[in-house]
HTML snippet that shows the backbone in 3Dmol.js (N, CA, C, O; Angstrom):
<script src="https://3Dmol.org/build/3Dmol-min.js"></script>
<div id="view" style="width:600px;height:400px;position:relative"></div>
<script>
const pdb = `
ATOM      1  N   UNK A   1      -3.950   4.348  11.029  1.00  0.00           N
ATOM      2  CA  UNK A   1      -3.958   4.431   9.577  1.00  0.00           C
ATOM      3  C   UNK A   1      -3.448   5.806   9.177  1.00  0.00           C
ATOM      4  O   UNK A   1      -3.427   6.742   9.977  1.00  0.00           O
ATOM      5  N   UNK A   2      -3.030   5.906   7.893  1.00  0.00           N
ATOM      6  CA  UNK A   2      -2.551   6.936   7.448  1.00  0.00           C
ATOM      7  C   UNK A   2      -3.606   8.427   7.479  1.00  0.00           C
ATOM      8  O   UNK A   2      -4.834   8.352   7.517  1.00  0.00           O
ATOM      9  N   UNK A   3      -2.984   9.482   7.458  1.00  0.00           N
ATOM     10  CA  UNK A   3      -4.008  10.508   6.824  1.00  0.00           C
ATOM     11  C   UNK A   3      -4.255  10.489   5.205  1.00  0.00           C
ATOM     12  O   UNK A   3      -3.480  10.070   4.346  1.00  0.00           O
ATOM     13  N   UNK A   4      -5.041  10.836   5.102  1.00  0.00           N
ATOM     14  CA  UNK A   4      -5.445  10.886   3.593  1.00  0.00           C
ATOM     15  C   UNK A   4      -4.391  11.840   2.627  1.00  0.00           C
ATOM     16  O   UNK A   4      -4.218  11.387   1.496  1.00  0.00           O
ATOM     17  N   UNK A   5      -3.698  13.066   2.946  1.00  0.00           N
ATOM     18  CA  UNK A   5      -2.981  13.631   2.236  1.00  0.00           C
ATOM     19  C   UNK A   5      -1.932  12.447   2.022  1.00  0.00           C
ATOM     20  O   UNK A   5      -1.677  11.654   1.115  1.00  0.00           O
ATOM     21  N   UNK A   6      -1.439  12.724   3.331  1.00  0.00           N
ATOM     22  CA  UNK A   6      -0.141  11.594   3.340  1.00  0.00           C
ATOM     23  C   UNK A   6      -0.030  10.743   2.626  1.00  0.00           C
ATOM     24  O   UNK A   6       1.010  10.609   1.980  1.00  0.00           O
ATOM     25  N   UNK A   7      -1.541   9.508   2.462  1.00  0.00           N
ATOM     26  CA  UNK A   7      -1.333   8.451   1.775  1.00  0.00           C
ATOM     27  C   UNK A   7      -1.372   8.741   0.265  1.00  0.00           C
ATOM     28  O   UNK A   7      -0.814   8.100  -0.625  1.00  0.00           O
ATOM     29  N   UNK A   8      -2.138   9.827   0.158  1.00  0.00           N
ATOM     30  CA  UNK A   8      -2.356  10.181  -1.616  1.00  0.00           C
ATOM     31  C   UNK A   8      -0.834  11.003  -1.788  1.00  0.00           C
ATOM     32  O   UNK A   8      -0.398  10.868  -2.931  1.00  0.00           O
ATOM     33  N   UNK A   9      -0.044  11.733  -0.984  1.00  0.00           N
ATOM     34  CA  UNK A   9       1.303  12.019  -1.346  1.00  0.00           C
ATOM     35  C   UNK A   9       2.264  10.732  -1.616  1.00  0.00           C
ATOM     36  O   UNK A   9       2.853  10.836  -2.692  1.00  0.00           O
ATOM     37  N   UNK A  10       2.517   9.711  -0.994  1.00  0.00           N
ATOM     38  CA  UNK A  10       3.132   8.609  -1.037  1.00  0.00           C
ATOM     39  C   UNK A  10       2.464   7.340  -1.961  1.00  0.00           C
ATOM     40  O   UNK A  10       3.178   6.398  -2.304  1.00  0.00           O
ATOM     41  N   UNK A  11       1.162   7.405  -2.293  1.00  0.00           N
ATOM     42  CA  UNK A  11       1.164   6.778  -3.714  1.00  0.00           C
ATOM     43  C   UNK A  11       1.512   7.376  -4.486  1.00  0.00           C
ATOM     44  O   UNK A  11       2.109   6.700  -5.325  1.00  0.00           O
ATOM     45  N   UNK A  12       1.453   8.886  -4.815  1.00  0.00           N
ATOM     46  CA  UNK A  12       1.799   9.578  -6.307  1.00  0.00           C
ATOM     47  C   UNK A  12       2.983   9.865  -6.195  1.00  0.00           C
ATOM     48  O   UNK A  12       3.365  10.438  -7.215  1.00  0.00           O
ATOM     49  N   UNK A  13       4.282   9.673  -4.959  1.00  0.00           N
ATOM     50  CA  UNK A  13       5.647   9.107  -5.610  1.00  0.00           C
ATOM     51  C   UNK A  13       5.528   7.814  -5.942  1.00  0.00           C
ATOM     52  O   UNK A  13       6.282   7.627  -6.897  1.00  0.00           O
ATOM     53  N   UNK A  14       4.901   6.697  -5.612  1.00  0.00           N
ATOM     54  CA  UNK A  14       5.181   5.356  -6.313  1.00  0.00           C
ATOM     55  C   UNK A  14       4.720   5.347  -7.530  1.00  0.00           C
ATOM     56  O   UNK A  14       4.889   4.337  -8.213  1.00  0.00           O
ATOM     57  N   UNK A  15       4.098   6.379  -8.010  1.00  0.00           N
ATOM     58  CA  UNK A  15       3.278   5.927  -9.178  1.00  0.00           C
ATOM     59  C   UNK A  15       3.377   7.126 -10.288  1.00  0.00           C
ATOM     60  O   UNK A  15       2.804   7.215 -11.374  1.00  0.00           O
ATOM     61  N   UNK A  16       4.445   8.163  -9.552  1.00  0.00           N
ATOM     62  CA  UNK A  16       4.245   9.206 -10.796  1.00  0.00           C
ATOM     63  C   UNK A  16       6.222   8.917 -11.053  1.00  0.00           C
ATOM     64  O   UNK A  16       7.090   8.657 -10.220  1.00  0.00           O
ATOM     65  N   UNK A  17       6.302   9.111 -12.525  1.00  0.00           N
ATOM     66  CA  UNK A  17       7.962   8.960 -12.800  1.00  0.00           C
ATOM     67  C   UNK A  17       7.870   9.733 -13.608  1.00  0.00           C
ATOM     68  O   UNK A  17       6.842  10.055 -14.204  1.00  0.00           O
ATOM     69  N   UNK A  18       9.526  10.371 -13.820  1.00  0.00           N
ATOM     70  CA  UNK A  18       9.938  11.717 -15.065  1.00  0.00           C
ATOM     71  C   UNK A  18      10.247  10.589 -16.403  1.00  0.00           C
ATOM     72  O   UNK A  18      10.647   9.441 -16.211  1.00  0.00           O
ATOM     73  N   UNK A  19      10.064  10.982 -17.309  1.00  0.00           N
ATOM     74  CA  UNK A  19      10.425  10.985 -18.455  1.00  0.00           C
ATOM     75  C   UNK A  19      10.596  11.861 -19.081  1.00  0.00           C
ATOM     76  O   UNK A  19      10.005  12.923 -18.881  1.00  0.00           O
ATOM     77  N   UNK A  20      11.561  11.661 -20.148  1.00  0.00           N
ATOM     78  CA  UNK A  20      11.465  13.251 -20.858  1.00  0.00           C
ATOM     79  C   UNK A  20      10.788  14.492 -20.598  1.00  0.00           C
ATOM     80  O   UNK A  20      10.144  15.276 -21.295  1.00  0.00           O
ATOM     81  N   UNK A  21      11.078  14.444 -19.552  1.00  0.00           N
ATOM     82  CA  UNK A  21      10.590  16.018 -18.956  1.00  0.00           C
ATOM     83  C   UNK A  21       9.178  15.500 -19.032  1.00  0.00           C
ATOM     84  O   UNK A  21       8.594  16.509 -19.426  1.00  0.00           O
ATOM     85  N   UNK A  22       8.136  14.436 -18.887  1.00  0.00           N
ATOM     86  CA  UNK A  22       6.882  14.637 -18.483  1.00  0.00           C
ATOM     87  C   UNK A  22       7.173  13.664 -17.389  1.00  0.00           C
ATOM     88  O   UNK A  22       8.198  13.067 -17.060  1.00  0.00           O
ATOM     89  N   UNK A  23       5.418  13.702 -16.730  1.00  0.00           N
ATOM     90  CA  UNK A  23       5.272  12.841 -15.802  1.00  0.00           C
ATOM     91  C   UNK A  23       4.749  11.587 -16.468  1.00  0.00           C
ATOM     92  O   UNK A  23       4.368  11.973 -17.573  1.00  0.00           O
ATOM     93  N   UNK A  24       4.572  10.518 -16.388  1.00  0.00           N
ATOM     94  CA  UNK A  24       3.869   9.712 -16.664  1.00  0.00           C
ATOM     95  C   UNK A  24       3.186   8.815 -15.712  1.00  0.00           C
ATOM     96  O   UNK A  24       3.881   8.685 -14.704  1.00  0.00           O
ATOM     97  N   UNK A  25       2.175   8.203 -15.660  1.00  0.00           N
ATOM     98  CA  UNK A  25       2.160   7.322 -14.144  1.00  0.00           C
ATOM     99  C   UNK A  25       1.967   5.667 -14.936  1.00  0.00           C
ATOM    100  O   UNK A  25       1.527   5.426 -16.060  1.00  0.00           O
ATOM    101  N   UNK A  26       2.527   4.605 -13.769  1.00  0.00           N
ATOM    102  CA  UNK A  26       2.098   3.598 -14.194  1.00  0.00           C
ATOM    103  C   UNK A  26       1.817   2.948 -12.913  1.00  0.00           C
ATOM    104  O   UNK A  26       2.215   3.121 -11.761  1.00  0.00           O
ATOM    105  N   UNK A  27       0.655   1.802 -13.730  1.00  0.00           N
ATOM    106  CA  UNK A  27      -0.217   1.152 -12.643  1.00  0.00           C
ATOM    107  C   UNK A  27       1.171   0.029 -11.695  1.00  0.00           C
ATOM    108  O   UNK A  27       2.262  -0.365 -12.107  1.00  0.00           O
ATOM    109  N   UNK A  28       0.474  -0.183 -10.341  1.00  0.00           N
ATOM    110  CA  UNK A  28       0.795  -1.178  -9.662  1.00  0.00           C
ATOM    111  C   UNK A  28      -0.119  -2.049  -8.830  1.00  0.00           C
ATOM    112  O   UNK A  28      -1.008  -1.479  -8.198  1.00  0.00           O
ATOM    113  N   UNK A  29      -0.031  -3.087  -8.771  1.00  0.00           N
ATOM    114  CA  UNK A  29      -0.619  -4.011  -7.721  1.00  0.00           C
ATOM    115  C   UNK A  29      -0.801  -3.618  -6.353  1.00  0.00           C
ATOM    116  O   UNK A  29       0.199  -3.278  -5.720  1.00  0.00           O
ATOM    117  N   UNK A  30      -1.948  -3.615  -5.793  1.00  0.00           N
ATOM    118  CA  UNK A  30      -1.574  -3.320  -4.090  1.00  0.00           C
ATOM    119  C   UNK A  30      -0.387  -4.138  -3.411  1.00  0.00           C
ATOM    120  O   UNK A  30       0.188  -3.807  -2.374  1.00  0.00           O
ATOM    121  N   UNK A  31      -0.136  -5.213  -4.148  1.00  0.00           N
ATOM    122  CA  UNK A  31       1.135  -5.907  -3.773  1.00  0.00           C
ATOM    123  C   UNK A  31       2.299  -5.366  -3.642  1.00  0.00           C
ATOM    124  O   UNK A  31       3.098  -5.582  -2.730  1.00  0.00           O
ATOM    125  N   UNK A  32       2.430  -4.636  -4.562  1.00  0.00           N
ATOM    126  CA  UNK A  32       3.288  -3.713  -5.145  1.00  0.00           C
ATOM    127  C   UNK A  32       3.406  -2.765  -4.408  1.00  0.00           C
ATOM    128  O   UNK A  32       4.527  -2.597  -3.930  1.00  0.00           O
ATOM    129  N   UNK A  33       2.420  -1.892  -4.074  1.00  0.00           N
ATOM    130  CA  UNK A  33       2.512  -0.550  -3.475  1.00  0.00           C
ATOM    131  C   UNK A  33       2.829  -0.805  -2.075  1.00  0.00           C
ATOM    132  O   UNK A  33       3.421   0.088  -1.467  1.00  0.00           O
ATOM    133  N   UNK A  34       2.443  -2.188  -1.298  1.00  0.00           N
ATOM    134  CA  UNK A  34       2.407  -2.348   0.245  1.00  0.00           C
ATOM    135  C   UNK A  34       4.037  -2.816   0.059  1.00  0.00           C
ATOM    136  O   UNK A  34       4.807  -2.293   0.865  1.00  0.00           O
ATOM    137  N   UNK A  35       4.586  -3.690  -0.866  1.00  0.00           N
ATOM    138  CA  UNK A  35       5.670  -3.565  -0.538  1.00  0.00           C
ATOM    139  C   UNK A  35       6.827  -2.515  -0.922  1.00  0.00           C
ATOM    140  O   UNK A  35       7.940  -2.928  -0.599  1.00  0.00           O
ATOM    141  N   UNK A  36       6.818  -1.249  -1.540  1.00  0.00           N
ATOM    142  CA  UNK A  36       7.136  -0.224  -1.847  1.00  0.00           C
ATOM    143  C   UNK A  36       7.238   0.453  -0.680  1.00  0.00           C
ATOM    144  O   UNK A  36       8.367   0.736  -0.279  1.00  0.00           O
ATOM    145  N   UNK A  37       6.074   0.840   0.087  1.00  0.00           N
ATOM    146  CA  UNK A  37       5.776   1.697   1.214  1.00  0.00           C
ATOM    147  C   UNK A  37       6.824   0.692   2.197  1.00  0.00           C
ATOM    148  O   UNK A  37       7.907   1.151   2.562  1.00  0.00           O
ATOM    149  N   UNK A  38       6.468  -0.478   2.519  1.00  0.00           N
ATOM    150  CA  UNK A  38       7.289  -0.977   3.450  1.00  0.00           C
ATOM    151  C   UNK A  38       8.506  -0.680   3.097  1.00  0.00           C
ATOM    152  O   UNK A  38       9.183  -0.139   3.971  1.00  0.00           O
ATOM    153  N   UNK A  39       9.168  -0.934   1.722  1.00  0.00           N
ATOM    154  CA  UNK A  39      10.790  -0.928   1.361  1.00  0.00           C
ATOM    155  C   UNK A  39      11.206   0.602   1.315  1.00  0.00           C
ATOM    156  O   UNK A  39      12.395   0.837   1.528  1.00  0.00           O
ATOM    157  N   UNK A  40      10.426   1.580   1.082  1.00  0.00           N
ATOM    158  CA  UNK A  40      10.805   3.040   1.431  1.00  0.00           C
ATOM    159  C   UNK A  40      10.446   3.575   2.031  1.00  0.00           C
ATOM    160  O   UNK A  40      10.568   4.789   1.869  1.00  0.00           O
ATOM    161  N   UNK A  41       9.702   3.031   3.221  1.00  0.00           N
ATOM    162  CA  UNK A  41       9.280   3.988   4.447  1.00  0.00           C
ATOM    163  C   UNK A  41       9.159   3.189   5.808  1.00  0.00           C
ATOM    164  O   UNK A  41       8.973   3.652   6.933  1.00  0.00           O
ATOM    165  N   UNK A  42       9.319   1.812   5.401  1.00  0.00           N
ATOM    166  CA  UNK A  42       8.994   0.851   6.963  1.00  0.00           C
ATOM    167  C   UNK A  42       7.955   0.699   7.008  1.00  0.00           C
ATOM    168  O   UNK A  42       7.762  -0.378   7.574  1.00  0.00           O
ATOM    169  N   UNK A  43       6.791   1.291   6.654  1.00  0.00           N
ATOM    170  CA  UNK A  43       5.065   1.523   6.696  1.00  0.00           C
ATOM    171  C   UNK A  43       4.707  -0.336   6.351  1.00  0.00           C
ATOM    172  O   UNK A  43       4.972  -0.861   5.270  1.00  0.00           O
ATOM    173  N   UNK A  44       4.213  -0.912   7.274  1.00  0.00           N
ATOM    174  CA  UNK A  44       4.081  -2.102   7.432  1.00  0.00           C
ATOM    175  C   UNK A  44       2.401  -2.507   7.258  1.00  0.00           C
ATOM    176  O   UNK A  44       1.706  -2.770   8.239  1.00  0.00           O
ATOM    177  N   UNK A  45       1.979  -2.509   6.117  1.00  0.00           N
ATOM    178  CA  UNK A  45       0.549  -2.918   6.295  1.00  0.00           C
ATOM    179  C   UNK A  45       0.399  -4.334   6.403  1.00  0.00           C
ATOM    180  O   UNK A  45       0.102  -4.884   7.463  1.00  0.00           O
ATOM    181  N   UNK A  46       0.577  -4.873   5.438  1.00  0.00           N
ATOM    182  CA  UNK A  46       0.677  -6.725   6.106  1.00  0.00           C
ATOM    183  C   UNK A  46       1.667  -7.661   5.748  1.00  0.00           C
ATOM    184  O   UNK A  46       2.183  -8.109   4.724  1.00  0.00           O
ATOM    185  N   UNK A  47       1.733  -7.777   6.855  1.00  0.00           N
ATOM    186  CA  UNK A  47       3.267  -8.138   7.581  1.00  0.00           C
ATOM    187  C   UNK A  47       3.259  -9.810   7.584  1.00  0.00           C
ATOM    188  O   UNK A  47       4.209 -10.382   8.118  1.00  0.00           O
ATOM    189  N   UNK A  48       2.499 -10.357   7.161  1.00  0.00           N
ATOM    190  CA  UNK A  48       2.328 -11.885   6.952  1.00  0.00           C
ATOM    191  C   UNK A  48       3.396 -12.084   6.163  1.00  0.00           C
ATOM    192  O   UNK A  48       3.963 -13.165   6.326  1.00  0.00           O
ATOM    193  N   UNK A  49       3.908 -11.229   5.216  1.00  0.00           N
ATOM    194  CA  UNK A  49       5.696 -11.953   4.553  1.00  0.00           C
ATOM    195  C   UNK A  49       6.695 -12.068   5.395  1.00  0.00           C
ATOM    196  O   UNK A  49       7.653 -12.839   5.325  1.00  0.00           O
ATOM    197  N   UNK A  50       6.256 -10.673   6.810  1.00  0.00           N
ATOM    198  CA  UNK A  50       7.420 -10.673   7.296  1.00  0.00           C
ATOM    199  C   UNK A  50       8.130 -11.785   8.212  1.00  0.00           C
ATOM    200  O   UNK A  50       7.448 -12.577   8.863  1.00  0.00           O
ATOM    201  N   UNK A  51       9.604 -11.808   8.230  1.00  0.00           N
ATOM    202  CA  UNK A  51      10.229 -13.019   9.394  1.00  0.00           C
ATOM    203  C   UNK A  51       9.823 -12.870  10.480  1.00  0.00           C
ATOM    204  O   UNK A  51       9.482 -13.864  11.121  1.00  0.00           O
ATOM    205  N   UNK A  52       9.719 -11.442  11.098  1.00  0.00           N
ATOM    206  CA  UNK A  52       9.084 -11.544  12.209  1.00  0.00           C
ATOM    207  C   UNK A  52       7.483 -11.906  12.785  1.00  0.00           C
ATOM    208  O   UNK A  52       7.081 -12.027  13.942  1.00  0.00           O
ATOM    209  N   UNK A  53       6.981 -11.986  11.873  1.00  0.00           N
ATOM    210  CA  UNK A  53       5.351 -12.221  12.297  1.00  0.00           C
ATOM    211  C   UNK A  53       5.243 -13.569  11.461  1.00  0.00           C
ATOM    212  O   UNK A  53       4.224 -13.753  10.795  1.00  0.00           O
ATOM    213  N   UNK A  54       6.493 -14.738  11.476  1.00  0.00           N
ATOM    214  CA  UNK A  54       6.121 -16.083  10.583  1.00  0.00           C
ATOM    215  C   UNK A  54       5.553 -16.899  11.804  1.00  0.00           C
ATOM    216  O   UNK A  54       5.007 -17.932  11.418  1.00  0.00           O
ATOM    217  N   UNK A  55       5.537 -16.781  12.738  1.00  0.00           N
ATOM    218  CA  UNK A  55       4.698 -17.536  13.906  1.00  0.00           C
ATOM    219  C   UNK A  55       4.211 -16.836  14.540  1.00  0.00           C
ATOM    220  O   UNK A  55       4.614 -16.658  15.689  1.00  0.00           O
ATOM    221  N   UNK A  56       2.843 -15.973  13.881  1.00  0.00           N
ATOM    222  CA  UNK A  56       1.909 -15.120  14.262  1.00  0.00           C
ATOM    223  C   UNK A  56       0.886 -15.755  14.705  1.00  0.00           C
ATOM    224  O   UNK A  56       0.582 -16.763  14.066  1.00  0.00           O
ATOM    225  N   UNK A  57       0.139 -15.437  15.762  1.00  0.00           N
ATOM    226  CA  UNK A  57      -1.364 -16.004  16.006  1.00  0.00           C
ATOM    227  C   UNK A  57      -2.160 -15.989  15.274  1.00  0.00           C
ATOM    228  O   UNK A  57      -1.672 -15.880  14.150  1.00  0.00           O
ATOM    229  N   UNK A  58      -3.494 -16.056  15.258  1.00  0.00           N
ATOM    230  CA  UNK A  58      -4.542 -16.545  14.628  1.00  0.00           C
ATOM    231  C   UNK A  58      -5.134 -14.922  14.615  1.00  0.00           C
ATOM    232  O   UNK A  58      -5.723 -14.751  13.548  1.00  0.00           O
ATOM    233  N   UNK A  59      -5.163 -13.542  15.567  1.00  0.00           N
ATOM    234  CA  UNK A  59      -5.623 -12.338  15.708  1.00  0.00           C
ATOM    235  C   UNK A  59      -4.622 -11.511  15.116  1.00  0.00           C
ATOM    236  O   UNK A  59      -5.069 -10.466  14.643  1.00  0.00           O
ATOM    237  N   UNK A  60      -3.156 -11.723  14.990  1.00  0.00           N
ATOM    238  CA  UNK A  60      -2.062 -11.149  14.342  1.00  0.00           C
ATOM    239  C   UNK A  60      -2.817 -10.811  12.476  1.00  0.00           C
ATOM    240  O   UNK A  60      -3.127  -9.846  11.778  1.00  0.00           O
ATOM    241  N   UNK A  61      -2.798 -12.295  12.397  1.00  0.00           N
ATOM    242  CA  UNK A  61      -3.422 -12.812  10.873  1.00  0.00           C
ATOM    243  C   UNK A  61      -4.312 -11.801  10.421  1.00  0.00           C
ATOM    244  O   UNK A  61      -4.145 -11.179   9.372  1.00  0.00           O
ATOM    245  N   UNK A  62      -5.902 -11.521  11.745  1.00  0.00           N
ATOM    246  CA  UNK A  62      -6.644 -11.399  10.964  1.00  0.00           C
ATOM    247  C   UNK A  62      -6.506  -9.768  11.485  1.00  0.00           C
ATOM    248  O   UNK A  62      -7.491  -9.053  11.299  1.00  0.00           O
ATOM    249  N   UNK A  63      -5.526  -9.290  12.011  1.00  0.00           N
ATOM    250  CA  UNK A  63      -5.775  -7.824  11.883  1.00  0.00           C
ATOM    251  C   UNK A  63      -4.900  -7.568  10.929  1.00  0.00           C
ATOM    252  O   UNK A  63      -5.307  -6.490  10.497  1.00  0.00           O
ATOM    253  N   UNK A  64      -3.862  -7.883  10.251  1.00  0.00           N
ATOM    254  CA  UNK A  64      -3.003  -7.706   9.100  1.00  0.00           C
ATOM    255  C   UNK A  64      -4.213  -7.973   7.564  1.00  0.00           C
ATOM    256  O   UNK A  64      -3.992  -7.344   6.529  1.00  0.00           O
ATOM    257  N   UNK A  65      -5.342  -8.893   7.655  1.00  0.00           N
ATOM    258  CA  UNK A  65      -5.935  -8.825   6.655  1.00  0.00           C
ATOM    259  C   UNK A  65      -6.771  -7.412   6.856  1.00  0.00           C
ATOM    260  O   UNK A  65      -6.783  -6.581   5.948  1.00  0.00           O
ATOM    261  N   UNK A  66      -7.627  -7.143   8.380  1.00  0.00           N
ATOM    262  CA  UNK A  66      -8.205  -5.916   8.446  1.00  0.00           C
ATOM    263  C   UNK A  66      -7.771  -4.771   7.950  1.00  0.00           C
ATOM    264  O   UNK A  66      -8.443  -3.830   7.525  1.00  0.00           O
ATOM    265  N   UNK A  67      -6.360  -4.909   8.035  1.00  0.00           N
ATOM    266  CA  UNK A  67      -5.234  -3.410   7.519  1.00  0.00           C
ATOM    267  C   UNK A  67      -5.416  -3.801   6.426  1.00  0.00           C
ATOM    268  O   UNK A  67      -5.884  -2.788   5.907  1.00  0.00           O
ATOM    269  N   UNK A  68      -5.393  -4.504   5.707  1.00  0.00           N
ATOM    270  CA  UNK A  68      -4.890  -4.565   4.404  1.00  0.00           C
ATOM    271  C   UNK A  68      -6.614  -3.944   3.779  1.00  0.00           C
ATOM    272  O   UNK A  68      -6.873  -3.108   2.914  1.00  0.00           O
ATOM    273  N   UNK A  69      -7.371  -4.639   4.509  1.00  0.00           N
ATOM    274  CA  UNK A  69      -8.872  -3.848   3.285  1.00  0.00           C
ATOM    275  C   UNK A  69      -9.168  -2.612   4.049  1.00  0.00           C
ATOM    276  O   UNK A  69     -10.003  -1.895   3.496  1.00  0.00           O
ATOM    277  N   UNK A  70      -8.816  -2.285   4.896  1.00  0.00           N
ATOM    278  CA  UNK A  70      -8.711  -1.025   5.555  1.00  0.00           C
ATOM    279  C   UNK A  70      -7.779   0.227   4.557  1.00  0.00           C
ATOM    280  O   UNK A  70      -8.169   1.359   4.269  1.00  0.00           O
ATOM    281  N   UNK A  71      -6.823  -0.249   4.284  1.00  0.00           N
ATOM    282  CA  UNK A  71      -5.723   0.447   2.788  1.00  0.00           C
ATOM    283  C   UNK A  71      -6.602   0.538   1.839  1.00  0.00           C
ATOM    284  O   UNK A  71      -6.872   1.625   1.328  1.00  0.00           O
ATOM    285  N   UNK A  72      -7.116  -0.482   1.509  1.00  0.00           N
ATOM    286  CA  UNK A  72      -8.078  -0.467   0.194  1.00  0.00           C
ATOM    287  C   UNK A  72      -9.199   0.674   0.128  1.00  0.00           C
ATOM    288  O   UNK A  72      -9.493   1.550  -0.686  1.00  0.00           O
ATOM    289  N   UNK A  73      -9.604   0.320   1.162  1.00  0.00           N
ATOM    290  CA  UNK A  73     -10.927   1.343   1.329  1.00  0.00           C
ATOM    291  C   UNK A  73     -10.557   2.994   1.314  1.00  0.00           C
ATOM    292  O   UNK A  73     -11.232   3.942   0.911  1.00  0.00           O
ATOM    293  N   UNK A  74      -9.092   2.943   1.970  1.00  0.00           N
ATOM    294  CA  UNK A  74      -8.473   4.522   1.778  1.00  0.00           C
ATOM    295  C   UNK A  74      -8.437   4.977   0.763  1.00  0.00           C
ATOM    296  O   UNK A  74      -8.983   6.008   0.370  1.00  0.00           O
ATOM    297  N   UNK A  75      -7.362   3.790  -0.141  1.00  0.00           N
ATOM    298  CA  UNK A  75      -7.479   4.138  -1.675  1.00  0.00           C
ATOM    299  C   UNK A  75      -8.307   4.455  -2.595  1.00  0.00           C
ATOM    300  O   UNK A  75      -8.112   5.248  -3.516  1.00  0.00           O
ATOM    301  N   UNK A  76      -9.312   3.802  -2.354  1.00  0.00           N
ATOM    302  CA  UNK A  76     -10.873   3.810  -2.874  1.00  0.00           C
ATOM    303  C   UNK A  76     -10.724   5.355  -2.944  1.00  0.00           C
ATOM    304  O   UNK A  76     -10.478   6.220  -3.785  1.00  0.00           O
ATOM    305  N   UNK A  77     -11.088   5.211  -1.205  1.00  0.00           N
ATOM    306  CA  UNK A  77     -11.580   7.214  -1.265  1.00  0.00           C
ATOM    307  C   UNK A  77     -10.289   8.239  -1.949  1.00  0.00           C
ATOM    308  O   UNK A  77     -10.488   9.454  -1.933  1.00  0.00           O
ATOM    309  N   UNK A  78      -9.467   7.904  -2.320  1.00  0.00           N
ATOM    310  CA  UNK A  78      -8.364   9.024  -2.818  1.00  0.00           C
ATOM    311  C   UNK A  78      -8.793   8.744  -4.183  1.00  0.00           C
ATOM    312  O   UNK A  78      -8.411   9.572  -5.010  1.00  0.00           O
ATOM    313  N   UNK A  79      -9.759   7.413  -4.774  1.00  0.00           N
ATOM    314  CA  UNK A  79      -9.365   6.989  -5.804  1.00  0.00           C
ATOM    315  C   UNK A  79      -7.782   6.810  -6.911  1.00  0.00           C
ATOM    316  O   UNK A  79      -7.504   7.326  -7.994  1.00  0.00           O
ATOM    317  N   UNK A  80      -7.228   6.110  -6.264  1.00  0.00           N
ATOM    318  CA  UNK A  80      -6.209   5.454  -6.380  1.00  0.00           C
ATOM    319  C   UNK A  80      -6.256   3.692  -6.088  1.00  0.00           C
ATOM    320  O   UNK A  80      -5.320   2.952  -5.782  1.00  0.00           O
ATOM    321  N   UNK A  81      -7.289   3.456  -6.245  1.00  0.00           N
ATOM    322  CA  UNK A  81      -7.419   1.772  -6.236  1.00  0.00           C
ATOM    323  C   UNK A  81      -9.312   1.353  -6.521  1.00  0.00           C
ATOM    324  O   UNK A  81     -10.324   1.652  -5.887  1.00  0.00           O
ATOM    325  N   UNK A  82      -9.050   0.476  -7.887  1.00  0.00           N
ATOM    326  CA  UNK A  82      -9.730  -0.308  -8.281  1.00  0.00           C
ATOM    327  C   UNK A  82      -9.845  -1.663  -8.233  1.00  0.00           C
ATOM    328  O   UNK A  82      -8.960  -2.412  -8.647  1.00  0.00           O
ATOM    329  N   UNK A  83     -10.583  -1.929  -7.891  1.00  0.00           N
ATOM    330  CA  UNK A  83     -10.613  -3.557  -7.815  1.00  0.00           C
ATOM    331  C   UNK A  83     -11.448  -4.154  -9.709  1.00  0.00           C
ATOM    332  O   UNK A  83     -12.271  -3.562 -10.407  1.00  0.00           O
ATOM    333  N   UNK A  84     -10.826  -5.332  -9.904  1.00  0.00           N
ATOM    334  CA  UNK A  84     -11.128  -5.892 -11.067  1.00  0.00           C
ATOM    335  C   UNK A  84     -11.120  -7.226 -10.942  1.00  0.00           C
ATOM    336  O   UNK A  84     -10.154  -7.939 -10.670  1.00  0.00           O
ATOM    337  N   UNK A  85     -12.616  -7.649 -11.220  1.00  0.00           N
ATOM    338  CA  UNK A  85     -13.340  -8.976 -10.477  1.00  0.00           C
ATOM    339  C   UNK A  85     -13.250  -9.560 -11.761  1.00  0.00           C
ATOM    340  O   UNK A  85     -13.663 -10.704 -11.950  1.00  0.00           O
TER     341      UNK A  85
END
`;
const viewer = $3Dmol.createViewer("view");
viewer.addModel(pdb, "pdb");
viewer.setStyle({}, {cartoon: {color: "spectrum"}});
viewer.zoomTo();
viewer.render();
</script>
């Protein structure tokens, strides 16, 4: 898993943009951000879209879901991810 700087540096490029000379941030989906990180860095958290893991096992599956609430829980702690039930 990531280090914590790292991951809080690489959400706040996905999420901070210039405008008129300010910053502004806008929200994204963890959907969003996992496929961001994958499309600008390769950083592969779950890989269940990918072609290569479309005839994944049954332990492939469930460690790609482990990563994925494993991310969450990072985010949590950077606070950079809320969940809304």
């Amino acid at each position: 898993m990531l280090g914590t700087r790292l991951l809080e540096a690489l959400v706040q490029i996905q999420v901070l943009h210039l405008e008129d000379d300010k910053f502004i941030t806008q929200s994204l989906s963890i959907e969003e951000l996992m496929r961001n990180l994958k499309d600008c860095y390769g950083l592969i958290i779950n890989g269940l879209e990918e072609k290569r893991f479309q005839n994944a096992d049954l332990h492939t599956h469930l460690a790609f879901k482990e990563n994925v609430e494993a991310f969450k829980i990072k985010l949590r702690q950077i606070g950079f991810y809320n969940d809304f039930k």
